[in-house]
C-alpha angles and dihedrals in degrees: 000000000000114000107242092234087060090060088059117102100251128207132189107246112193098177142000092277099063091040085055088046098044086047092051091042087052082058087195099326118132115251140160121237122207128196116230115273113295098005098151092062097044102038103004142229090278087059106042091051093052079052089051092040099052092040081055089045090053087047110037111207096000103159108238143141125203137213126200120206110225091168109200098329112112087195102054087045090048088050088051085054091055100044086058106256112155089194122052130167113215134150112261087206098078120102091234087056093107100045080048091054095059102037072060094048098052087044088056080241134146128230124217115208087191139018110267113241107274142166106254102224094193096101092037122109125198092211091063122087096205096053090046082054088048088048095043090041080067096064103031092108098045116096112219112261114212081213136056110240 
């Protein structure tokens, strides 16, 4: 069975700005933002919600989920848990994967083997109308929802 939150149109998010213009774009569509690759361990689980937190606060009530990239680092993806993060990205290769599954577990939380397919909004520009268009085509198929899911 497919997770709800993989069926959402994604998008890469590097930065608050593009988290507050995906969510406009989305203009109350559902969607699912991912951090860039290994996040957690550059900027860590603490930055990247307050990137989530004031892109909510620009756009009240815009349905979204987030997943934070914690690459193959436990602790980063421990520290994810605890910073309350449902969705978390880490390599289930790695030796600590089953001691991560169950932290996840116990947090109500989901594990991602593998990234989820997204539109990588680094090289996006809002200025740009043909960027706007990329970002819109994204959605186009995905009806507004009046709550977040």
């Amino acid at each position: 069975m497919v997770k709800a939150f993989l069926k959402l149109p994604a998008v890469v998010v590097h930065g608050r700005g593009q988290a507050e213009w995906a969510l406009r774009v989305a203009a109350g569509r559902p969607l699912l933002l991912v951090s860039a690759h290994g996040a957690a361990l550059n900027a860590g689980p603490a930055w990247f919600k307050a990137v989530l937190d004031q892109a909510a606060a620009a756009h009240p009530g815009a349905p979204f989920q987030a997943a934070l990239d914690c690459a193959a680092a436990p602790g980063a993806t421990l520290a994810a848990l605890r910073a309350g993060f449902k969705l978390v990205i880490f390599d289930m290769a790695h030796p600590a994967a089953a001691s991560v599954l169950g932290a996840a577990a116990e947090a109500g939380a989901e594990v991602l083997g593998t990234r989820p397919a997204a539109l990588d909004m680094a090289g996006l520009d809002p200025r740009r109308r043909d960027d706007e268009r990329r970002i819109a085509a994204l959605f186009a198929t995905v009806p507004p929802q009046d709550q977040p899911t």
